[in-house]
C-alpha positions, 0 to 999 in steps of 0.5 A: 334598906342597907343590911347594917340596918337589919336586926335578926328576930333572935340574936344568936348567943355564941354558946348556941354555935358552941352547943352545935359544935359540942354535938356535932364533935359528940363531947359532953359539956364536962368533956370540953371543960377538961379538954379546954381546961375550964370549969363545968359550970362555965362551958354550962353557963355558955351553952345556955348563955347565962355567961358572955365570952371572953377572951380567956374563954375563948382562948380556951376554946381555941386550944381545944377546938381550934376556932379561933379566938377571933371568931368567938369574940365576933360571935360575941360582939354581934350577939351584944350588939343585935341585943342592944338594937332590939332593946332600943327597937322595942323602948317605947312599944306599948301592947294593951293585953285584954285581962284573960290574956294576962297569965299569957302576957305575964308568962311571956314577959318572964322568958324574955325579959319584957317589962309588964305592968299589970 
């Protein structure tokens, strides 16, 4: 097996490495946002990755952490493609769920995202 083969369990979204770097420097999420001139809302979204990077984002961030751009946008490619490997990993899985575990099932199916016909 080749390691281009291999999918991580988790892709690893590039606010998470962000979050780690925001703890590890003790800034708060608005402290970033001014210090890289961003909105709150974005360095929010990122951490909880409700948003993608971007270039201008990361550029951003470059000014005021000094990673470079380029390591952002690394993080963000990897994150997109392990996502879209997983998703074509996991197209035709079919799971039969016994009925007492179904508020389980359903539960599961909304934190990630999982397509559940009851």
């Amino acid at each position: 097996m080749n390691n281009k083969d291999l999918t991580p369990f988790v892709a690893t979204h590039p606010g998470e490495l962000l979050r780690d770097e925001m703890r590890e420097r003790r800034l708060t999420q608005k402290q970033l946002a001014a210090k890289a001139g961003l909105a709150t809302t974005v360095i929010s979204e990122l951490v909880r990755a409700r948003r993608s990077m971007t270039e201008e984002i990361a550029e951003s961030l470059e000014k005021a952490l000094g990673i470079p751009v380029a390591m952002w946008m690394n993080l963000q490619t990897q994150y997109d493609n392990d996502i879209a490997a997983k998703d074509s990993q996991c197209e035709d899985v079919v799971v039969t769920i016994p009925i007492s575990d179904r508020n389980l099932l359903r539960d599961l199916s909304r934190k990630f995202g999982w397509v559940c016909m009851l």
